[in-house]
DRENPA-3360 file (N, C-alpha, C; in nm, 2 decimals, always signed):
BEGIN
1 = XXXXXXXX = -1.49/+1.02/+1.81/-1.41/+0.90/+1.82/-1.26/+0.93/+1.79 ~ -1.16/+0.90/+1.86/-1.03/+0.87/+1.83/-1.03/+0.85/+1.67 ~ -0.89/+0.96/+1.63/-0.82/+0.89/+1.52/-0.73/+0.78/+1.55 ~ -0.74/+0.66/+1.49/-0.66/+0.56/+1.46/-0.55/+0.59/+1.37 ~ -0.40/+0.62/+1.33/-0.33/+0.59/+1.22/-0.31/+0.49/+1.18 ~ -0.31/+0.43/+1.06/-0.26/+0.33/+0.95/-0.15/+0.34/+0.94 ~ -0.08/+0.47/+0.87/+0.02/+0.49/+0.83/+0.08/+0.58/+0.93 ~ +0.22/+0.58/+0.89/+0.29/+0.67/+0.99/+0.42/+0.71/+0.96;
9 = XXXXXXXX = +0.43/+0.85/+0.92/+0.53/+0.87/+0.84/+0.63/+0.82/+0.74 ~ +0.53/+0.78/+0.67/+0.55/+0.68/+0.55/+0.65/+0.83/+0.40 ~ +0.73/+0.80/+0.41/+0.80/+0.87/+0.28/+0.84/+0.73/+0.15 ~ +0.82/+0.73/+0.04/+0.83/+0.64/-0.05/+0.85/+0.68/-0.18 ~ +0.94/+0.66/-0.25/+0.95/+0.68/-0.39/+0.93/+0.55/-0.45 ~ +0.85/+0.55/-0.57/+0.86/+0.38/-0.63/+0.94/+0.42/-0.81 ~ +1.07/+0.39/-0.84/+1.13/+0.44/-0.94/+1.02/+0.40/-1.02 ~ +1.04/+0.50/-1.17/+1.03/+0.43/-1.32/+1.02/+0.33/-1.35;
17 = XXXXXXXX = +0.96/+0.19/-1.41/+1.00/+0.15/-1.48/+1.05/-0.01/-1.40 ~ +1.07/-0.02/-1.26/+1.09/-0.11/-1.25/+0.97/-0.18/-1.20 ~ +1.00/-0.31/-1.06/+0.86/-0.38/-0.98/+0.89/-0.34/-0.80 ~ +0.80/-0.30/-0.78/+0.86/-0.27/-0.61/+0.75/-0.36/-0.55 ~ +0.80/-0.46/-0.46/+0.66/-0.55/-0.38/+0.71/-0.48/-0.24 ~ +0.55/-0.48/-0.15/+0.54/-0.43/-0.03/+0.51/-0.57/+0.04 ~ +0.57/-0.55/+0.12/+0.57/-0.71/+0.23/+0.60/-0.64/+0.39 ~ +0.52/-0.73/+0.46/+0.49/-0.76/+0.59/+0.42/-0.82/+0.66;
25 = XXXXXXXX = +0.38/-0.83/+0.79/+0.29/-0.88/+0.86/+0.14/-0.85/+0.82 ~ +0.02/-0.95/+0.88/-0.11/-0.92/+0.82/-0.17/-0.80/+0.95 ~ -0.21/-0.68/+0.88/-0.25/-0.57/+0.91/-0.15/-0.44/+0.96 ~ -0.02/-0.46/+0.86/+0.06/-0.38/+0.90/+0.03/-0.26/+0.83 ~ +0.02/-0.26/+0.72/-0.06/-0.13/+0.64/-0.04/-0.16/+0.53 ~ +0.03/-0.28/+0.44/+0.05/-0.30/+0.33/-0.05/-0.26/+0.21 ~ -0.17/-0.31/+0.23/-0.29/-0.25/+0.12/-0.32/-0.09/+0.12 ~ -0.37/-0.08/+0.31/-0.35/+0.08/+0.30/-0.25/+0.16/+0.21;
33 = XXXXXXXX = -0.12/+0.17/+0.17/-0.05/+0.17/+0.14/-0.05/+0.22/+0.02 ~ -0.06/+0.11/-0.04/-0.09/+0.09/-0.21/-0.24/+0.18/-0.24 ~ -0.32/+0.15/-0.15/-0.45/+0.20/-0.21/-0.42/+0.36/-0.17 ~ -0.34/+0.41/-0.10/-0.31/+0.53/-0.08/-0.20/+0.60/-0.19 ~ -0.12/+0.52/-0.27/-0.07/+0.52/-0.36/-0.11/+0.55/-0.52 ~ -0.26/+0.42/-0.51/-0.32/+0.46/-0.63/-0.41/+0.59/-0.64 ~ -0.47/+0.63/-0.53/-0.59/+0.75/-0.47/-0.71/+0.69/-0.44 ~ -0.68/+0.56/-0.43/-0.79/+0.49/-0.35/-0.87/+0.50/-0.27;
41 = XXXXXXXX = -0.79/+0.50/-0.22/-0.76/+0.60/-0.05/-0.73/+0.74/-0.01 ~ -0.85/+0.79/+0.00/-0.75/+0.96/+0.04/-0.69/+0.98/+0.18 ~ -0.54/+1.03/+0.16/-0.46/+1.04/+0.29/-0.50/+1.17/+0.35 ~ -0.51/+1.14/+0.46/-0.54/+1.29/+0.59/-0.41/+1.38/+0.60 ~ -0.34/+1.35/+0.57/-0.19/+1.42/+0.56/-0.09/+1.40/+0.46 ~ -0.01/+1.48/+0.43/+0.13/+1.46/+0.33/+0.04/+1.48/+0.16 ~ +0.11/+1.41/+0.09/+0.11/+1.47/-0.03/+0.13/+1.33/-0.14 ~ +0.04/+1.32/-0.24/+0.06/+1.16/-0.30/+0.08/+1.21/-0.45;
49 = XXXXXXXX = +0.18/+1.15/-0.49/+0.23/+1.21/-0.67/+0.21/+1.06/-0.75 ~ +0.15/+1.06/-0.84/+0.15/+0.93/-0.92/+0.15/+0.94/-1.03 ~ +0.25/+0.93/-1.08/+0.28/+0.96/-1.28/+0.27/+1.14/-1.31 ~ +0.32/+1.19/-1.24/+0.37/+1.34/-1.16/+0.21/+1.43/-1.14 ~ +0.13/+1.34/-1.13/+0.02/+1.42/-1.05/-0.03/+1.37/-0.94 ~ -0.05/+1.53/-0.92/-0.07/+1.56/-0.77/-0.24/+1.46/-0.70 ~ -0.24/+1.36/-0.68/-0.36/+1.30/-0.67/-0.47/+1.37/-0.57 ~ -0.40/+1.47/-0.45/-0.50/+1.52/-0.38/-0.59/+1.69/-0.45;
57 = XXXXXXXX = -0.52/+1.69/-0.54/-0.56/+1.81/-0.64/-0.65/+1.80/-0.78 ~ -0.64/+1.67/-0.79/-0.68/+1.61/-0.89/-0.84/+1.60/-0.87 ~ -0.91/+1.63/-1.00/-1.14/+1.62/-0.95/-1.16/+1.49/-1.01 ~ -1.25/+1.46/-0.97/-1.27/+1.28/-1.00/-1.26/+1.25/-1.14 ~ -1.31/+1.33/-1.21/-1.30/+1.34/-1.41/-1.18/+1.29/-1.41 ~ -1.07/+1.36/-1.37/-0.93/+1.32/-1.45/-0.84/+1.20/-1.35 ~ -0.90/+1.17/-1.20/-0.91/+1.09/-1.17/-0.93/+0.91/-1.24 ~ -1.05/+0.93/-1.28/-1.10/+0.85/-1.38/-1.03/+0.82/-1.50;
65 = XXXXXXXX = -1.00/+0.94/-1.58/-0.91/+0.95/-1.66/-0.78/+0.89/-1.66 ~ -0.76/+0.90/-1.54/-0.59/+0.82/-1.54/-0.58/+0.68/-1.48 ~ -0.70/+0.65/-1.41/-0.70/+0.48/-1.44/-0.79/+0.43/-1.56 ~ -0.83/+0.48/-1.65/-0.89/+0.46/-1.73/-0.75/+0.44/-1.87 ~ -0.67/+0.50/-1.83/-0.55/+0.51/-1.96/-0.45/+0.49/-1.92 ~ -0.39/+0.49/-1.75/-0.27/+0.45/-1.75/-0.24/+0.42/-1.63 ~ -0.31/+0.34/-1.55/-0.30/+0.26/-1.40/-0.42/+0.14/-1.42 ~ -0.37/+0.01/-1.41/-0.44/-0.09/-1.35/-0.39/-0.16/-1.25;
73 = XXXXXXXX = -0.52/-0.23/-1.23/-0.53/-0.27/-1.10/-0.56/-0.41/-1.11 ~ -0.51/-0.46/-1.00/-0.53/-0.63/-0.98/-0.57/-0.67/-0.85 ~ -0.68/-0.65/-0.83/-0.78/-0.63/-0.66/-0.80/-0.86/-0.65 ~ -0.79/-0.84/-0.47/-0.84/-0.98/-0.46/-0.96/-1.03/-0.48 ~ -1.03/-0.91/-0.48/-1.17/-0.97/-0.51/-1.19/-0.99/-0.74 ~ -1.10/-0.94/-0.74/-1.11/-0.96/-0.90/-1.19/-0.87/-1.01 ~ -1.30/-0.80/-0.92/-1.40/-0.74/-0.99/-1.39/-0.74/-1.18 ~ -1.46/-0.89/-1.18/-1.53/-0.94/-1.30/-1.63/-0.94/-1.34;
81 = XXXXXXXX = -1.67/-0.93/-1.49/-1.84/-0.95/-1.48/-1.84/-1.13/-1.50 ~ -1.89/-1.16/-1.41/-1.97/-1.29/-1.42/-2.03/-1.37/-1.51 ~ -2.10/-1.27/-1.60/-2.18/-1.30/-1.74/-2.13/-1.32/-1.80 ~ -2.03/-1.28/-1.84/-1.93/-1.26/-1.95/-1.83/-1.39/-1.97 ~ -1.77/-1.37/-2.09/-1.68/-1.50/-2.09/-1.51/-1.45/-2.05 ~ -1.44/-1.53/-2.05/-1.28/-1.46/-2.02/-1.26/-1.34/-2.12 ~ -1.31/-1.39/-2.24/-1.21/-1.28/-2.35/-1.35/-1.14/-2.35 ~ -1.44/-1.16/-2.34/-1.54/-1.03/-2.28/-1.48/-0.96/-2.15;
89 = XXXXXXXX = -1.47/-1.04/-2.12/-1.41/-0.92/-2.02/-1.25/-0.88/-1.99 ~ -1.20/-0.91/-2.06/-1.07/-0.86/-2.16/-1.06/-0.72/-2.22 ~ -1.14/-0.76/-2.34/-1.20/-0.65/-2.44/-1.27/-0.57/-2.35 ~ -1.33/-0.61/-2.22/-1.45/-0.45/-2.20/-1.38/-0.36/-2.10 ~ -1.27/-0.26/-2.12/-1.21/-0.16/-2.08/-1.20/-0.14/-2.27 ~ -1.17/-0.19/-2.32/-1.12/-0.12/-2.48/-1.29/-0.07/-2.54 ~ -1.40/-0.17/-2.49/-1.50/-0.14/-2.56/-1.56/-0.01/-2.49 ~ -1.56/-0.01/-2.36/-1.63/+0.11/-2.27/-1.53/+0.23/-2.32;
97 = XXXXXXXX = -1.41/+0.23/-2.39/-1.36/+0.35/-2.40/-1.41/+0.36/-2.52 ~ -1.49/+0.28/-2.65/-1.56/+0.30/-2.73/-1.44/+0.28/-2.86 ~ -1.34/+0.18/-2.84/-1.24/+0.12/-2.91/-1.28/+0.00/-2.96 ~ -1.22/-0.06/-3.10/-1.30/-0.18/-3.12/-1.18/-0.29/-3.07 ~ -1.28/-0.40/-3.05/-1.24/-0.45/-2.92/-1.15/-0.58/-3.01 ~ -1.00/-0.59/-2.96/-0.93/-0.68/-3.02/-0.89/-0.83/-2.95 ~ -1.00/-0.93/-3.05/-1.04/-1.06/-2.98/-0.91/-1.16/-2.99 ~ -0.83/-1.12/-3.12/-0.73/-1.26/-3.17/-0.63/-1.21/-3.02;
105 = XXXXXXXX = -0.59/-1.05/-3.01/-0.50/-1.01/-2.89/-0.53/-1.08/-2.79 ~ -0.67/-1.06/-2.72/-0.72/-1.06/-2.59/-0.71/-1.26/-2.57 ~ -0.73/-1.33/-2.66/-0.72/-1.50/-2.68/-0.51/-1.50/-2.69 ~ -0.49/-1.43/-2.76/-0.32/-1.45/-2.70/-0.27/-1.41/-2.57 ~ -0.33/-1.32/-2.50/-0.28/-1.29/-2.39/-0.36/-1.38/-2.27 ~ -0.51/-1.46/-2.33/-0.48/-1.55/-2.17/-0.46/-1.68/-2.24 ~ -0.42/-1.69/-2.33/-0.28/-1.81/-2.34/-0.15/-1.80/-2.30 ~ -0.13/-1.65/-2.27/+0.03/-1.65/-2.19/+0.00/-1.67/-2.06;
113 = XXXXXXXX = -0.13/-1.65/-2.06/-0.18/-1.70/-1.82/-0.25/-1.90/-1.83 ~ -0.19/-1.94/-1.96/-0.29/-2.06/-1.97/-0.43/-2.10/-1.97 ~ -0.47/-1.96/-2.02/-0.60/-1.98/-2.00/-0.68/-2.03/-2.16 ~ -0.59/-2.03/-2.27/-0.65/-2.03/-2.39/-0.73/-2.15/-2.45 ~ -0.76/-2.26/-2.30/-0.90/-2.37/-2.35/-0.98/-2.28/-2.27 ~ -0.98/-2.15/-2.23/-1.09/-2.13/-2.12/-1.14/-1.95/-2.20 ~ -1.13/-1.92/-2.27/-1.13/-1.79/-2.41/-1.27/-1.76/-2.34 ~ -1.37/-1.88/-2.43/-1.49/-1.85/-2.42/-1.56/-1.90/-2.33;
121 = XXXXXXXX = -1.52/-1.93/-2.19/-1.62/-1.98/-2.08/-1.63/-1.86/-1.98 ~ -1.76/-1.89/-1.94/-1.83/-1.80/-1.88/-1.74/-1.73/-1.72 ~ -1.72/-1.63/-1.66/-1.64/-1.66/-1.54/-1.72/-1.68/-1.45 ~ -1.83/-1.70/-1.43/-1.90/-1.80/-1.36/-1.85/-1.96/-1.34 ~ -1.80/-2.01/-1.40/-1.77/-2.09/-1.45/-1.60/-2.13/-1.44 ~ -1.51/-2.06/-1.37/-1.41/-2.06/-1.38/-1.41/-2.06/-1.23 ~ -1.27/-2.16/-1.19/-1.19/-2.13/-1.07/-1.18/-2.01/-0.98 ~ -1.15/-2.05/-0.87/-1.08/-1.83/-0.79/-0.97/-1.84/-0.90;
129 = XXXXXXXX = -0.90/-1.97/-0.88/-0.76/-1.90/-0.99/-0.74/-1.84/-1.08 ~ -0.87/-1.88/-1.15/-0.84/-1.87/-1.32/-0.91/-1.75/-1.36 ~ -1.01/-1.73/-1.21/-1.08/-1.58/-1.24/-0.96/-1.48/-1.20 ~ -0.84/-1.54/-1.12/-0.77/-1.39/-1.15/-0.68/-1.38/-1.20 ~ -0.63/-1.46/-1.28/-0.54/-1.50/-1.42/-0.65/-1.40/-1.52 ~ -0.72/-1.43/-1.50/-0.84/-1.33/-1.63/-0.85/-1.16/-1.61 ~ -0.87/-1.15/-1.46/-0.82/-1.03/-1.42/-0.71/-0.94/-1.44 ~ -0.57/-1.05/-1.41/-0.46/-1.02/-1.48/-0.48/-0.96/-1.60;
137 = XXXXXXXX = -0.51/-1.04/-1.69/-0.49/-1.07/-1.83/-0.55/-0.90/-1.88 ~ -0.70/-0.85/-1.81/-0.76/-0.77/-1.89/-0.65/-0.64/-1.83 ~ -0.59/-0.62/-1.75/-0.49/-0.50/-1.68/-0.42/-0.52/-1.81 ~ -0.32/-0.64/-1.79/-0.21/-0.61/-1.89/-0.24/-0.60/-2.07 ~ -0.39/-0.62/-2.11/-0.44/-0.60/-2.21/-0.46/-0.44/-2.28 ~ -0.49/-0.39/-2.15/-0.44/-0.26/-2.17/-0.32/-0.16/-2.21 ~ -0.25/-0.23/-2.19/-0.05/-0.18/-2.12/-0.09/-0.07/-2.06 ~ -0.07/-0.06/-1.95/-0.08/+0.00/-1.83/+0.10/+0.10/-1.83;
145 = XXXXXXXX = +0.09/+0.20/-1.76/+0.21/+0.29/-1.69/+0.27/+0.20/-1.60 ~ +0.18/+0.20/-1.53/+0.14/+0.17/-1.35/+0.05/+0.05/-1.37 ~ +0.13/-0.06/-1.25/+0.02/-0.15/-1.21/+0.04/-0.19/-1.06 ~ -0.08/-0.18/-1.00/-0.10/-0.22/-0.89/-0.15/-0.36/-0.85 ~ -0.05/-0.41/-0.82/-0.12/-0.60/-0.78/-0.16/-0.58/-0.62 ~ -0.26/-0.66/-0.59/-0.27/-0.68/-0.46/-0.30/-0.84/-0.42 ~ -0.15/-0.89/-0.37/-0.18/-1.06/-0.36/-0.21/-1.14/-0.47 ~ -0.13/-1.07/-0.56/-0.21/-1.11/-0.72/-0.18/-1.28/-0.72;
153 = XXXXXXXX = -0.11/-1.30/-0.63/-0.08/-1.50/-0.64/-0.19/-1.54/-0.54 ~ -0.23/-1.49/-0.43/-0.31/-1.52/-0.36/-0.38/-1.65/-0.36 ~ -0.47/-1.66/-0.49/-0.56/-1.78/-0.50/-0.50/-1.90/-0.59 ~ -0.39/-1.92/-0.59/-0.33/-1.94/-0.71/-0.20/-2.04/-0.67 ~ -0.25/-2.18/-0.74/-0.11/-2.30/-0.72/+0.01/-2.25/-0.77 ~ +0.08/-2.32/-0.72/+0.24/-2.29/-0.77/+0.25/-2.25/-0.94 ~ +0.24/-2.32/-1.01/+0.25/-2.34/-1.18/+0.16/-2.22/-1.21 ~ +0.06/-2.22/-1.16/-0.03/-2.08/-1.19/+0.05/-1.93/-1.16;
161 = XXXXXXXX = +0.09/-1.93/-0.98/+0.14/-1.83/-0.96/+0.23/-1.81/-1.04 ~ +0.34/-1.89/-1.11/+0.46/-1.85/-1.17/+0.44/-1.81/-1.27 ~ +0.32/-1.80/-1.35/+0.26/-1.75/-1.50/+0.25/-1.61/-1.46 ~ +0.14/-1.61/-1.32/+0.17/-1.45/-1.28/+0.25/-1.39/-1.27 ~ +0.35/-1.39/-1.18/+0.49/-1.33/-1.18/+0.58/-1.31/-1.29 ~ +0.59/-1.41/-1.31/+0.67/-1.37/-1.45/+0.57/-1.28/-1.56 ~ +0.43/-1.27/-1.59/+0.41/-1.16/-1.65/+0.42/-1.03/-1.61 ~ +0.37/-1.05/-1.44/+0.43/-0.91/-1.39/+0.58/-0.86/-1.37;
169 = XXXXXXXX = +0.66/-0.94/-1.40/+0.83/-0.89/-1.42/+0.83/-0.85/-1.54 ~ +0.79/-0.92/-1.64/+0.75/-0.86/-1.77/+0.75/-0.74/-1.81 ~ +0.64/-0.68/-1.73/+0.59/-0.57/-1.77/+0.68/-0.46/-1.72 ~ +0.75/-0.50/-1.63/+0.82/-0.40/-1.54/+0.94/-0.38/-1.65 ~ +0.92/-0.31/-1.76/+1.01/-0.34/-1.86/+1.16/-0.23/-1.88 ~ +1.15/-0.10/-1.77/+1.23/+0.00/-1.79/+1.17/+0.15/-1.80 ~ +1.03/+0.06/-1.88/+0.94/+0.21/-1.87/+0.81/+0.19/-1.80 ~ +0.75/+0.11/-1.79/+0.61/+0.05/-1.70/+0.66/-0.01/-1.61;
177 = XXXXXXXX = +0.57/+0.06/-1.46/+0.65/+0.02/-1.34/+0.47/-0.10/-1.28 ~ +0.53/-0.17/-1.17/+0.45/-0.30/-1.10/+0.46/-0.28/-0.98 ~ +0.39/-0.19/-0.89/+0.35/-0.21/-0.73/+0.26/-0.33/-0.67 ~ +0.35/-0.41/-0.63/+0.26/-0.52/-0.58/+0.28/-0.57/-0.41 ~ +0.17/-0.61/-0.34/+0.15/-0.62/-0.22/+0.11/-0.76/-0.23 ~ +0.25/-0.88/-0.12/+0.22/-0.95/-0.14/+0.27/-1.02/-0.02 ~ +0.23/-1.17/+0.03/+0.27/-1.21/+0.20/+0.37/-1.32/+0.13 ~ +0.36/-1.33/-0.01/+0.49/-1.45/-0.06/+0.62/-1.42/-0.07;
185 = XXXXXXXX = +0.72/-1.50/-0.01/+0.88/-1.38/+0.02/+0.93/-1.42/-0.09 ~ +0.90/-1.59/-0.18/+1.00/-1.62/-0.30/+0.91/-1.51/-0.38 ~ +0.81/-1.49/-0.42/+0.73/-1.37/-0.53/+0.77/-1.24/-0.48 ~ +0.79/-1.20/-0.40/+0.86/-1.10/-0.34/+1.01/-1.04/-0.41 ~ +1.10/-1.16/-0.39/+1.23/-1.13/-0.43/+1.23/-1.15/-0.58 ~ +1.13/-1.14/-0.70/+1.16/-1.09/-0.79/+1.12/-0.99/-0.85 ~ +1.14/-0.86/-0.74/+1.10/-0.75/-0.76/+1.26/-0.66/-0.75 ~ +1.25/-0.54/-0.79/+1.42/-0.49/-0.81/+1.38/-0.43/-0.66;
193 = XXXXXXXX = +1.31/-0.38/-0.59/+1.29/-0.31/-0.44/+1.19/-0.36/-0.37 ~ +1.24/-0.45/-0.26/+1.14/-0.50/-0.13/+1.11/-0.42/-0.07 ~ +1.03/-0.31/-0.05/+0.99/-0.23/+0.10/+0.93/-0.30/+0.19 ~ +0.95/-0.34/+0.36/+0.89/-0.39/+0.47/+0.88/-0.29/+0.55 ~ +0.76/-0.35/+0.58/+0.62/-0.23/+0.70/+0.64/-0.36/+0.81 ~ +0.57/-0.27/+0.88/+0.53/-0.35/+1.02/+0.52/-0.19/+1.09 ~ +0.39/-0.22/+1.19/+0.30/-0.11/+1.26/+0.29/-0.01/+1.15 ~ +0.26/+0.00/+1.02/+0.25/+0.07/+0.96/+0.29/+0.19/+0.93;
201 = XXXXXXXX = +0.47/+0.14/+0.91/+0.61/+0.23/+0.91/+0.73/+0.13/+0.83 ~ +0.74/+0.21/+0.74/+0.85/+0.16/+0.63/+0.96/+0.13/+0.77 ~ +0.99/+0.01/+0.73/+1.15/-0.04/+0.81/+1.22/-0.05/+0.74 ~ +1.27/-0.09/+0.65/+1.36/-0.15/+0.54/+1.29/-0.11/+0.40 ~ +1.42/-0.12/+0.32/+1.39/-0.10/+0.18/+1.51/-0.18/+0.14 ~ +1.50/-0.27/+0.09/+1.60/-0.38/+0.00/+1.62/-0.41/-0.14 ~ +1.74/-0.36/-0.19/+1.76/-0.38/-0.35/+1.78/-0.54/-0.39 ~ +1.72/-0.58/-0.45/+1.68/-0.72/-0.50/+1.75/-0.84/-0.37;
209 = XXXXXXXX = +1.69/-0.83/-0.26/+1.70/-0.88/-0.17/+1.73/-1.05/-0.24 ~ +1.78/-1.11/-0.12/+1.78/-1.31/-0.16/+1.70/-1.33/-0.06 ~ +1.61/-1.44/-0.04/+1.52/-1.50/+0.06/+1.53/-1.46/+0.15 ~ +1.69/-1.50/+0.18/+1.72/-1.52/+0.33/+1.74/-1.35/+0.36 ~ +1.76/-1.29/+0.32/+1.79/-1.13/+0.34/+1.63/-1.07/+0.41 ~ +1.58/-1.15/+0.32/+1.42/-1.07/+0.36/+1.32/-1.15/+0.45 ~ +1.40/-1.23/+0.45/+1.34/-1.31/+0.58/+1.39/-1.27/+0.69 ~ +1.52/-1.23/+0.72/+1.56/-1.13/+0.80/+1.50/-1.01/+0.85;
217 = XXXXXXX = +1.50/-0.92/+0.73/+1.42/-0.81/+0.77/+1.27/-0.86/+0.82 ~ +1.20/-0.95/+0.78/+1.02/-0.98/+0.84/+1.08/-0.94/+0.96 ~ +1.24/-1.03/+1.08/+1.17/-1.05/+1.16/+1.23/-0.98/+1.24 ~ +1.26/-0.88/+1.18/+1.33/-0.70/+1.21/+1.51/-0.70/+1.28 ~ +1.53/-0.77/+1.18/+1.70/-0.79/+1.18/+1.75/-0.69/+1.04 ~ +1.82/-0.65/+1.07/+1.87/-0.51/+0.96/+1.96/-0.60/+0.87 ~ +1.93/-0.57/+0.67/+1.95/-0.62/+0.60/+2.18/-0.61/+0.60;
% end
């Protein structure tokens, strides 16, 4: 069968410390991208560095190891346990690492996503929204290096998304950086670097772009 490319001479640095959102058209390579970023994805070519290791050199042990202690992830599908209530599944990255699991923390942090009448309900039982406000919540429960959002507003009203955003600017504090992949241009421009794909090839890279700048670039007008 034909190889298909995704990507295509993609070169990218994502600084330190700040938020870089990836924006474009739907199926330009944006997720590819990121999931190629975190080692999600293994790339057929070039070379992927992520918190100065070499990801294609790396054996799945220490693989594990490094999203286990210092990359999270904020997937659309959410991957939550169901059974569980909000603040269980908070605590269970601290308890699988065999840490005791801190409940008053894990109840303040999804009161900063508004979730704190919803602590103890089951996620069965919860919204798409509110299941990924909970998703959120257990990444940044962690403090993470690295976080990767993907559409992290996606399921999510206005008043909701803006809880998200602003905790992901948050976190982008100088020393913890925010890779997020997203089709929203106002959530977009509160990131310090916009990169735009389309055919799955960096076009633009924009330092805290305004709306209208990066509405420009979507529709391949140079910033």
């Amino acid at each position: 069968m034909p190889v298909v490319p995704v990507l295509r001479g993609v070169d990218l640095t994502v600084p330190q410390g700040g938020m870089v959102a990836i924006v474009g058209p739907s199926g330009c390579g944006k997720s590819t991208l990121m999931f190629c970023l975190a080692g999600l994805d293994p790339v057929t070519s070039g070379n992927v560095w992520t918190l100065g290791e070499d990801l294609g050199k790396l054996k799945a042990g220490a693989i594990a190891q490094l999203y286990r202690e210092r990359i999270g992830f904020v997937f659309q599908s959410y991957n939550l346990v169901t059974a569980l209530t909000a603040r269980e599944n908070v605590v269970l990255p601290e308890r699988l690492c065999g840490r005791r699991a801190d409940l008053d923390r894990a109840d303040a942090i999804l009161s900063g996503f508004g979730l704190g009448e919803r602590t103890r309900t089951r996620v069965s039982r919860l919204s798409n929204g509110e299941q990924q406000r909970v998703a959120l919540a257990r990444v940044m429960a962690n403090r993470p290096e690295l976080v990767f959002a993907d559409e992290p507003t996606g399921a999510l009203d206005t008043a909701s998304s803006r809880l998200v955003l602003d905790q992901l600017r948050a976190h982008a504090d100088g020393t913890r950086t925010v890779v997020m992949v997203t089709h929203d241009l106002d959530a977009a421009t509160l990131a310090d670097i916009v990169v735009v794909m389309r055919d799955g090839m960096l076009t633009q890279s924009l330092y805290r772009p305004s709306s209208s700048q990066l509405l420009a670039a979507m529709e391949g007008n140079p910033a």
